[in-house]
N, CA, C and O atoms as a Tripos MOL2 file, in Angstrom:
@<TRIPOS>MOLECULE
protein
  224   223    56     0     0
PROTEIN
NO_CHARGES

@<TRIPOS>ATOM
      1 N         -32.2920    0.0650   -1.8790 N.3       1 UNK1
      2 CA        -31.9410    1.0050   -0.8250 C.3       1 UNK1
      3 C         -31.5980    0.2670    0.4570 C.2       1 UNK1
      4 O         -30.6940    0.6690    1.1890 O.2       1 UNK1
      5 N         -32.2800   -0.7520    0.7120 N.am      2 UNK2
      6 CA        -32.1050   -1.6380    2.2560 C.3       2 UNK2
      7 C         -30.6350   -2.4350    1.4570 C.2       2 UNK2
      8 O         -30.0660   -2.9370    2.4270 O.2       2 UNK2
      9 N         -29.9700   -2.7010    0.4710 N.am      3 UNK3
     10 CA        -28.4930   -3.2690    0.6500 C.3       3 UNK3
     11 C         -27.7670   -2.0740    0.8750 C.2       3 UNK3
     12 O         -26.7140   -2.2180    1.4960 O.2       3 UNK3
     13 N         -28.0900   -0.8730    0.5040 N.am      4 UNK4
     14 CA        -26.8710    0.4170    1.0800 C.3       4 UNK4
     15 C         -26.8090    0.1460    2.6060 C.2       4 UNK4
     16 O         -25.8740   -0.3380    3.2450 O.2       4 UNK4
     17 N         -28.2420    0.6490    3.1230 N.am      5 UNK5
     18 CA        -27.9430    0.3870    4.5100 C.3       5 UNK5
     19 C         -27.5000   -0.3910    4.8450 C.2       5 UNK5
     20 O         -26.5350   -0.0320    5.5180 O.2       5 UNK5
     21 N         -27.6310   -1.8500    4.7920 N.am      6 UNK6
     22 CA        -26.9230   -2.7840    5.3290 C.3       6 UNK6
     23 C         -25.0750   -2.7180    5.0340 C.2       6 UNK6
     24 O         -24.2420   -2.5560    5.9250 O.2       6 UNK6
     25 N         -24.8800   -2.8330    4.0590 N.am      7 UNK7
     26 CA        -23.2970   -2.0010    3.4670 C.3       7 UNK7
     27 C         -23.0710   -1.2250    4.5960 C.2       7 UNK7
     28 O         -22.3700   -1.6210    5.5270 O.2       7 UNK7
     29 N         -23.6630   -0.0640    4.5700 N.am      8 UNK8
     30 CA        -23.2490    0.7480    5.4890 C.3       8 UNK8
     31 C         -23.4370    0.5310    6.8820 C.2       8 UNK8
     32 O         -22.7330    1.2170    7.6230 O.2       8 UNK8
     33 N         -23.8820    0.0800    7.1740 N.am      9 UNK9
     34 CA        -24.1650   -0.2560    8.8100 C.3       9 UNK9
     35 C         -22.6620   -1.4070    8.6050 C.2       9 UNK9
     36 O         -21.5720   -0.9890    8.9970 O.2       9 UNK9
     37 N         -22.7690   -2.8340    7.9680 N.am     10 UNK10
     38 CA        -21.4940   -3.4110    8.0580 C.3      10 UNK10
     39 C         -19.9570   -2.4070    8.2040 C.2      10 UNK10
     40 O         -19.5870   -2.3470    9.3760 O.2      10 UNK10
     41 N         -19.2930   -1.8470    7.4790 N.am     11 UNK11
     42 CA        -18.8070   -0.5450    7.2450 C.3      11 UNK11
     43 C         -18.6990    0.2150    8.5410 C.2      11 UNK11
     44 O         -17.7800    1.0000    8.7750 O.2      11 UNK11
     45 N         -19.6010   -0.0350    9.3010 N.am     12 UNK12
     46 CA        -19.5200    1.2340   10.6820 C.3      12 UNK12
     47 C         -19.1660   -0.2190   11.7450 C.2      12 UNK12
     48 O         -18.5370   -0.1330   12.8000 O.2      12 UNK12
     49 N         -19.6150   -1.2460   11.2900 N.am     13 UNK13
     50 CA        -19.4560   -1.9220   12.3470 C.3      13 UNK13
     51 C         -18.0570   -2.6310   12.5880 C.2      13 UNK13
     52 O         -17.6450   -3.3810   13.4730 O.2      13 UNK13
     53 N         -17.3330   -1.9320   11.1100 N.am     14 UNK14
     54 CA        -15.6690   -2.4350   10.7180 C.3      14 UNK14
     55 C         -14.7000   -1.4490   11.3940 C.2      14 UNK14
     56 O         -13.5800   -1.6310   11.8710 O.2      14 UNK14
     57 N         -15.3240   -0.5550   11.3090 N.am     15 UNK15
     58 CA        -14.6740    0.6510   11.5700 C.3      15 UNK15
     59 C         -14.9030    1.0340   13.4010 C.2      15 UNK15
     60 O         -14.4700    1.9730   14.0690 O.2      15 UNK15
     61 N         -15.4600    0.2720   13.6450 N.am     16 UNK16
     62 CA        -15.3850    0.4790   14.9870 C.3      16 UNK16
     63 C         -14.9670   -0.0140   15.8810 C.2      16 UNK16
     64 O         -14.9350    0.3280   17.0630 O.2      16 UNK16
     65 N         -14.3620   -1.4710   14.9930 N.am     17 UNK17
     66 CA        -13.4920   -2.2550   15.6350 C.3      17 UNK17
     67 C         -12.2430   -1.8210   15.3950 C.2      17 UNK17
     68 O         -11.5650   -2.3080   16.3000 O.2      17 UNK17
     69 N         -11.4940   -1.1280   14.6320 N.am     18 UNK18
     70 CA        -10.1230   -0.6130   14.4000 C.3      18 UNK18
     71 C          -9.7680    0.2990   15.1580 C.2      18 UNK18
     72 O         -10.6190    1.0400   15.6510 O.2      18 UNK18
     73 N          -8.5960    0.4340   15.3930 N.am     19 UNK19
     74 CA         -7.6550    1.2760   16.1420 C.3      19 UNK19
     75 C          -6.3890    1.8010   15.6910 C.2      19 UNK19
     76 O          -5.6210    1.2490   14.9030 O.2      19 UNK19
     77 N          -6.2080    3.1600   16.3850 N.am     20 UNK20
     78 CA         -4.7330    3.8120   15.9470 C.3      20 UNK20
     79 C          -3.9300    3.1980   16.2970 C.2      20 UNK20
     80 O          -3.8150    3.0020   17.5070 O.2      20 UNK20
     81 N          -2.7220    2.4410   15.0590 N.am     21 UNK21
     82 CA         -1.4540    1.8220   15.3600 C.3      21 UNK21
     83 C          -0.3790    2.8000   16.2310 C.2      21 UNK21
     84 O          -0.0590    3.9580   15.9630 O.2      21 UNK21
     85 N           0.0640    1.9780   17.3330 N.am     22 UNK22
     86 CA          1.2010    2.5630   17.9340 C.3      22 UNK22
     87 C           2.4580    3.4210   17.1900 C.2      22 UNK22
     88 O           2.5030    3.2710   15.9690 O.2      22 UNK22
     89 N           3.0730    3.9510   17.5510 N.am     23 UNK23
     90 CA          4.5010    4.4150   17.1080 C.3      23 UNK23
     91 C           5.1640    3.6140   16.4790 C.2      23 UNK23
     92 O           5.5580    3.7810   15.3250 O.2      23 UNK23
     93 N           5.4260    2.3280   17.4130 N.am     24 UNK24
     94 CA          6.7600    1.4850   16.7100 C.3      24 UNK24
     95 C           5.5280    0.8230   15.4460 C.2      24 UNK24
     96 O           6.0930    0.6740   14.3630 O.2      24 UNK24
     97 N           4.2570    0.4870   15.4170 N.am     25 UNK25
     98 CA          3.8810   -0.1490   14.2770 C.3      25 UNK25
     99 C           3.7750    0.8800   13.0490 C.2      25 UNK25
    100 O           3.9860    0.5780   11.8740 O.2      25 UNK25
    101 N           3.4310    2.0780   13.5000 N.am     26 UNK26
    102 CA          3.1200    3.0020   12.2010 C.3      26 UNK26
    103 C           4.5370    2.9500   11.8620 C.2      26 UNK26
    104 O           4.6150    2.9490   10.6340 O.2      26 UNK26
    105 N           5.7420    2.9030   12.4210 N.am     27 UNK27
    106 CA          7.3940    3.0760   12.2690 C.3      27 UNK27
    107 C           7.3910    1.8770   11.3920 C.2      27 UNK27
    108 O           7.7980    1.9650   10.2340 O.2      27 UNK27
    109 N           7.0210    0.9340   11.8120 N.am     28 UNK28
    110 CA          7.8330    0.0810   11.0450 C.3      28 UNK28
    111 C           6.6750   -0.5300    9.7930 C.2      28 UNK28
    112 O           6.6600   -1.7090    9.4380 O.2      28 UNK28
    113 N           6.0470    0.1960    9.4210 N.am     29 UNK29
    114 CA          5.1270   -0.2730    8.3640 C.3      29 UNK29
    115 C           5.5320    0.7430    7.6370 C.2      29 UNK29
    116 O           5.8320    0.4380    6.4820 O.2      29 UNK29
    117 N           5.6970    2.4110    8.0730 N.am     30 UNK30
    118 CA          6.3080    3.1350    7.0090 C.3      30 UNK30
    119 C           7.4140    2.7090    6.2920 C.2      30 UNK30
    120 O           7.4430    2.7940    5.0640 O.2      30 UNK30
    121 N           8.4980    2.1740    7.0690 N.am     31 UNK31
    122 CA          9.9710    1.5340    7.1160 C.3      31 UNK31
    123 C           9.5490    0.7240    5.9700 C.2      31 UNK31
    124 O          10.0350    0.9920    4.8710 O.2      31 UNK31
    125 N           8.5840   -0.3710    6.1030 N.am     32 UNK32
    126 CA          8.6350   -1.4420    5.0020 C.3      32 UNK32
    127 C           8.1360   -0.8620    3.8110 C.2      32 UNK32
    128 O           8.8320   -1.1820    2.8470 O.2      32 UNK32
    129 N           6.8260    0.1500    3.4190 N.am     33 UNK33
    130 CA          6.4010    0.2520    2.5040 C.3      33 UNK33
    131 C           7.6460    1.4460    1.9120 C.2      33 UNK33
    132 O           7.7300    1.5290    0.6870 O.2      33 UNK33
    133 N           8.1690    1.9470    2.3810 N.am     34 UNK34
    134 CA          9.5200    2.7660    2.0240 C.3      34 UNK34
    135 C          10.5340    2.0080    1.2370 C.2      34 UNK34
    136 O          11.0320    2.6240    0.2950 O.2      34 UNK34
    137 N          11.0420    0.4500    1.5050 N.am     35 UNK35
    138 CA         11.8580   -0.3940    0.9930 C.3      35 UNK35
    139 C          11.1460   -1.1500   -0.1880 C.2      35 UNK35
    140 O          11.8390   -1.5030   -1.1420 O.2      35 UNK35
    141 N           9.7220   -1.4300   -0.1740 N.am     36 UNK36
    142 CA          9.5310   -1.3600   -0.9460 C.3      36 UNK36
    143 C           9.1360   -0.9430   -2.2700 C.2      36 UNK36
    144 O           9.0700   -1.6020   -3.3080 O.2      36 UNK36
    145 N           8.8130    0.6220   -1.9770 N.am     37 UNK37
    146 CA          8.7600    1.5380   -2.9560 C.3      37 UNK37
    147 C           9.9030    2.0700   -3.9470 C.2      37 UNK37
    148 O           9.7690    2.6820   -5.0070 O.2      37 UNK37
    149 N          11.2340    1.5930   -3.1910 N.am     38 UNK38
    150 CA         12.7800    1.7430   -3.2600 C.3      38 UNK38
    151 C          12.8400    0.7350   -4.5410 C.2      38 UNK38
    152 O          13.1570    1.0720   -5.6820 O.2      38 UNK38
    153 N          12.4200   -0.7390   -4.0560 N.am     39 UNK39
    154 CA         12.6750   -1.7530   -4.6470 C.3      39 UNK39
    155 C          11.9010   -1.9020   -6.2540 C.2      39 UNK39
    156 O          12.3810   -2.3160   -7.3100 O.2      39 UNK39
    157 N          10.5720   -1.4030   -5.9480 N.am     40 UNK40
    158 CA          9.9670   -1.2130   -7.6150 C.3      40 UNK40
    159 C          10.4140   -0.6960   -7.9660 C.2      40 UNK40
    160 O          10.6620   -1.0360   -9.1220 O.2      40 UNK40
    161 N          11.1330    0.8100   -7.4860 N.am     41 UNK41
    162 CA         11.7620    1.2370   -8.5580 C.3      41 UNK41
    163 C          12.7090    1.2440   -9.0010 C.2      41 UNK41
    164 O          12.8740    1.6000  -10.1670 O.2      41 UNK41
    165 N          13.8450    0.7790   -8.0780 N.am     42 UNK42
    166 CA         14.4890    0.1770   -8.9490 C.3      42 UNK42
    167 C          14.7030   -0.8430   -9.6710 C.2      42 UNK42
    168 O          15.8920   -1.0380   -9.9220 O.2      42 UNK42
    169 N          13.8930   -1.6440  -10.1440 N.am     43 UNK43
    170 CA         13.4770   -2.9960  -10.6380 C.3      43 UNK43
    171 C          13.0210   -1.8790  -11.7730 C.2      43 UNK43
    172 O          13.9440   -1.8270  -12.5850 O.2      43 UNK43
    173 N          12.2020   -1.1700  -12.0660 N.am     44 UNK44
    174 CA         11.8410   -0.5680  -13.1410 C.3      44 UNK44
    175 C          13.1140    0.7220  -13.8420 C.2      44 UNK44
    176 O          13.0620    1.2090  -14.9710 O.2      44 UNK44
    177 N          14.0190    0.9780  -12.9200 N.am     45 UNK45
    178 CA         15.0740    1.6920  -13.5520 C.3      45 UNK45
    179 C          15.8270    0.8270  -14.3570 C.2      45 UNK45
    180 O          16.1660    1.1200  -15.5040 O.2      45 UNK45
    181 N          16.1380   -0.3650  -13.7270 N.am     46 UNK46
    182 CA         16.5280   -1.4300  -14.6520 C.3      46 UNK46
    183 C          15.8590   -2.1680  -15.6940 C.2      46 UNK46
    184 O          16.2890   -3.2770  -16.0090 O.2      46 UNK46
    185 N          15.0770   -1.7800  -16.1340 N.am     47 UNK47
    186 CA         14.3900   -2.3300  -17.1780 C.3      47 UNK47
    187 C          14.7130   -1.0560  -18.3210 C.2      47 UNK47
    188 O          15.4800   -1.0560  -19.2840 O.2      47 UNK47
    189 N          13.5700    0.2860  -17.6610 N.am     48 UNK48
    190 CA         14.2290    1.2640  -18.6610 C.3      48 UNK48
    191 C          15.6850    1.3000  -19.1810 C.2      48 UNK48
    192 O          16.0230    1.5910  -20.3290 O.2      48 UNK48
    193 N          16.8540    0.8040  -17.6910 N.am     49 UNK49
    194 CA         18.2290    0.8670  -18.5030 C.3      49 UNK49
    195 C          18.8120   -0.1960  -19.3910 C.2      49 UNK49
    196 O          19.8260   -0.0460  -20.0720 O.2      49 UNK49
    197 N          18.0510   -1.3280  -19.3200 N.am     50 UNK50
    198 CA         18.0300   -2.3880  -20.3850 C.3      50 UNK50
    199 C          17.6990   -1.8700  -21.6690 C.2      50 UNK50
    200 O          18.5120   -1.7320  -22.5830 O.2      50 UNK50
    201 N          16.0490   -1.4840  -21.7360 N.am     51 UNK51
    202 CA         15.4340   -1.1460  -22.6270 C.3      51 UNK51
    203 C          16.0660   -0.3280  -23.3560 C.2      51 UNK51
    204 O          15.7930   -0.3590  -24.5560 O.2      51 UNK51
    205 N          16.9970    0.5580  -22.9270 N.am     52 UNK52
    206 CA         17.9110    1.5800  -23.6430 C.3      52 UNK52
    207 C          18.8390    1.5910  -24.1160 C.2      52 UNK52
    208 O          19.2550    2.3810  -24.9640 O.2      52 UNK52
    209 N          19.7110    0.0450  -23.3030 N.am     53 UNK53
    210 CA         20.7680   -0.5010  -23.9700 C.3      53 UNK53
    211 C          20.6660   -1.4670  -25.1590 C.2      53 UNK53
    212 O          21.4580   -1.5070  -26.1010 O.2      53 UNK53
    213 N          19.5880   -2.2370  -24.9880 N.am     54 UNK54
    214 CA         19.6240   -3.5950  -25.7120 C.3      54 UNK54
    215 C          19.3150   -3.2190  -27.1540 C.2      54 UNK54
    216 O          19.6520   -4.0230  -28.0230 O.2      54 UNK54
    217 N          18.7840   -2.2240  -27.4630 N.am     55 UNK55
    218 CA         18.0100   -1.6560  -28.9800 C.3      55 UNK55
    219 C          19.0990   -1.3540  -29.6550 C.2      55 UNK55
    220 O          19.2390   -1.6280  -30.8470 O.2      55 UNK55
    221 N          20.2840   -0.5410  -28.6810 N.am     56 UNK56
    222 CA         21.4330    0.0830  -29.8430 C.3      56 UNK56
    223 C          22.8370   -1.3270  -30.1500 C.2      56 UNK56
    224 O          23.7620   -1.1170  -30.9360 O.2      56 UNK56
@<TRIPOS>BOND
     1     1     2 1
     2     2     3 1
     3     3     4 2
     4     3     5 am
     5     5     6 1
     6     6     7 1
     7     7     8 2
     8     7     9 am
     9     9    10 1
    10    10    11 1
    11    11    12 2
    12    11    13 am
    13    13    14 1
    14    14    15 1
    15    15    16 2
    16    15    17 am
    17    17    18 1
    18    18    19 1
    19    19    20 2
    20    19    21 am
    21    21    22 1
    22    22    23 1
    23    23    24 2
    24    23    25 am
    25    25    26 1
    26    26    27 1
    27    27    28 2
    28    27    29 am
    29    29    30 1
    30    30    31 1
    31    31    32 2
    32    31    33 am
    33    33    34 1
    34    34    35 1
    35    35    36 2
    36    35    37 am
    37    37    38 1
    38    38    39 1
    39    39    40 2
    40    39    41 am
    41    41    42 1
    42    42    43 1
    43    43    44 2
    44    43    45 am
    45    45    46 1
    46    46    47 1
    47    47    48 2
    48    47    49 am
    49    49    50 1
    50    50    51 1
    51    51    52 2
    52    51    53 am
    53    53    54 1
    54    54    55 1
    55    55    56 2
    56    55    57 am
    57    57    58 1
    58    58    59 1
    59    59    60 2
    60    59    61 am
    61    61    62 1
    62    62    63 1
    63    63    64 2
    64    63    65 am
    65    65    66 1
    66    66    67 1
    67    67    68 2
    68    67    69 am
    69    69    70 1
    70    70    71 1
    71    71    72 2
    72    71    73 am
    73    73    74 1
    74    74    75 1
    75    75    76 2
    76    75    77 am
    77    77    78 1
    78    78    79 1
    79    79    80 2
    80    79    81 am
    81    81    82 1
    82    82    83 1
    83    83    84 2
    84    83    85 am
    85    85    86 1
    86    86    87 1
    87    87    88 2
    88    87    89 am
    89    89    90 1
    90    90    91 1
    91    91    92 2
    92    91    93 am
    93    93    94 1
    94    94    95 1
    95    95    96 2
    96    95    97 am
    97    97    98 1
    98    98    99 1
    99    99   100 2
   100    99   101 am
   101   101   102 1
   102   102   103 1
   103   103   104 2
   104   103   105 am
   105   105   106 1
   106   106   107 1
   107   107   108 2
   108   107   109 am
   109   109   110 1
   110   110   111 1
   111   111   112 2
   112   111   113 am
   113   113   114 1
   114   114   115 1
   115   115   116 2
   116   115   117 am
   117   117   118 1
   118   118   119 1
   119   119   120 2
   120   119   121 am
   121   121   122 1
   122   122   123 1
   123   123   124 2
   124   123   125 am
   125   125   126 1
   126   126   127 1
   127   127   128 2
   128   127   129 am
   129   129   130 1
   130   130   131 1
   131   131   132 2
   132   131   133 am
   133   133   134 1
   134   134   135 1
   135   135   136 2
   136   135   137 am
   137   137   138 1
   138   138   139 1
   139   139   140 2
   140   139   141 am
   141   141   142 1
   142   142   143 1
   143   143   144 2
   144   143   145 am
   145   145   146 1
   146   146   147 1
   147   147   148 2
   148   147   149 am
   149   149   150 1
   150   150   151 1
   151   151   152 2
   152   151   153 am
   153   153   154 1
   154   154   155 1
   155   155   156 2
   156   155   157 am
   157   157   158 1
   158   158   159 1
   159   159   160 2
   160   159   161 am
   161   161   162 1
   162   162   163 1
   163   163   164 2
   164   163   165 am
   165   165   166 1
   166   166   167 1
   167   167   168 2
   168   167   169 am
   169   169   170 1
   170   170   171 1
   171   171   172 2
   172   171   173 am
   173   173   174 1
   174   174   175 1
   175   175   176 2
   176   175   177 am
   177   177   178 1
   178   178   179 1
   179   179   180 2
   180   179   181 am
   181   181   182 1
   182   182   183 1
   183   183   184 2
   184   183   185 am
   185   185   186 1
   186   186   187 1
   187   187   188 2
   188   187   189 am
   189   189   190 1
   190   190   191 1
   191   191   192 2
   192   191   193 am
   193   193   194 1
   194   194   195 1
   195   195   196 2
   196   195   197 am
   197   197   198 1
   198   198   199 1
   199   199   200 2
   200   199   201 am
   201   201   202 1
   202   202   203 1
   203   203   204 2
   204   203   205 am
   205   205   206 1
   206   206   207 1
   207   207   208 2
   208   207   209 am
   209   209   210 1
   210   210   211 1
   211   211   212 2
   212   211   213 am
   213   213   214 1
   214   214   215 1
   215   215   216 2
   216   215   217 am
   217   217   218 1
   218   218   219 1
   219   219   220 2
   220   219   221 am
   221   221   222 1
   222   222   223 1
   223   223   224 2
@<TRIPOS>SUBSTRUCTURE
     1 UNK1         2 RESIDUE 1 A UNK
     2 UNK2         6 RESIDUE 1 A UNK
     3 UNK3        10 RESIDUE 1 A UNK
     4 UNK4        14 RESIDUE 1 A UNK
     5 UNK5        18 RESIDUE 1 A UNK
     6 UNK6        22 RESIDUE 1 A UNK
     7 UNK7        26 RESIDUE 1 A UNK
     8 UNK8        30 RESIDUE 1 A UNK
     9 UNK9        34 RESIDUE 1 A UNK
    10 UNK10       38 RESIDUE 1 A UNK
    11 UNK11       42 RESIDUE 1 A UNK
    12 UNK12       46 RESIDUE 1 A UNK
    13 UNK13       50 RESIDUE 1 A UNK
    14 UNK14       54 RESIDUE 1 A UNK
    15 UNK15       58 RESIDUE 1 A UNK
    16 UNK16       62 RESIDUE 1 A UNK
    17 UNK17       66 RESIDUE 1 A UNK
    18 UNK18       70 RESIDUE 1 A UNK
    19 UNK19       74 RESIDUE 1 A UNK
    20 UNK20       78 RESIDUE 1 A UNK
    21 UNK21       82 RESIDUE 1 A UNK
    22 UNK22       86 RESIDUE 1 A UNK
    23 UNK23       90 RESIDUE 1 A UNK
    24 UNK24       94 RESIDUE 1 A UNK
    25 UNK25       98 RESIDUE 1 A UNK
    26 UNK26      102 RESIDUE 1 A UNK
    27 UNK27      106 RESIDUE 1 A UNK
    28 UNK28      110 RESIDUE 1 A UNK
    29 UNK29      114 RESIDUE 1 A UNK
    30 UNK30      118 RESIDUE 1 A UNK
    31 UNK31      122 RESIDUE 1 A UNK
    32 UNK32      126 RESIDUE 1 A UNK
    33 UNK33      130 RESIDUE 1 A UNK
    34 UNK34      134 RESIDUE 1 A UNK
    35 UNK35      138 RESIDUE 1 A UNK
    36 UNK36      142 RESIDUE 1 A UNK
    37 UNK37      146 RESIDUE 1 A UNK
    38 UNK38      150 RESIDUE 1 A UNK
    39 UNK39      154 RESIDUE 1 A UNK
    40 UNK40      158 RESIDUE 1 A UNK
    41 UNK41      162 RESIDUE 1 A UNK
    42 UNK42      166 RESIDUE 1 A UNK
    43 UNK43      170 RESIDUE 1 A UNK
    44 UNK44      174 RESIDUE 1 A UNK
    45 UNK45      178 RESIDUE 1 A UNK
    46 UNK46      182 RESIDUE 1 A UNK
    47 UNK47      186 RESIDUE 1 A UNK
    48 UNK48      190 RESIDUE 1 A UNK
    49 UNK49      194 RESIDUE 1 A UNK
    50 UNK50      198 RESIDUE 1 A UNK
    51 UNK51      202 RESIDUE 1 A UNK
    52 UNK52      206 RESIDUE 1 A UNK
    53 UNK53      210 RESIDUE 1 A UNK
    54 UNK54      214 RESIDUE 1 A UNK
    55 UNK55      218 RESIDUE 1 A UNK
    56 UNK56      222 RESIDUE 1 A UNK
C-alpha cells in the first residue's frame, strides 16, 4: 500500500509541473501527428495494393 502512495504522490508531483500548450504548439503538433497519420496510411494502402496485385 505505501508503493501506491508513493506512485501516486510522484504522479501529482508530474502533473503539477505541466502546462497547457499554447495555440501555435497545440497547432503545430496537431499539424504533425495529422501528416503522420496520412503517412501510415498510406504506407499501408500500399501494401494492401501490392498484396492484391502480386498474388494474381
Amino acid at each position: 500500500m505505501k508503493d501506491l502512495e508513493t506512485k501516486l504522490r510522484e504522479y501529482y508531483m508530474i502533473l503539477k509541473l505541466t502546462r497547457r500548450p499554447t495555440r501555435e504548439e497545440f497547432l503545430r503538433i496537431s499539424k504533425i501527428a495529422g501528416v503522420v497519420i496520412l503517412f501510415v496510411g498510406l504506407i499501408g494502402f500500399l501494401i494492401y495494393v501490392l498484396m492484391a496485385v502480386l498474388p494474381g
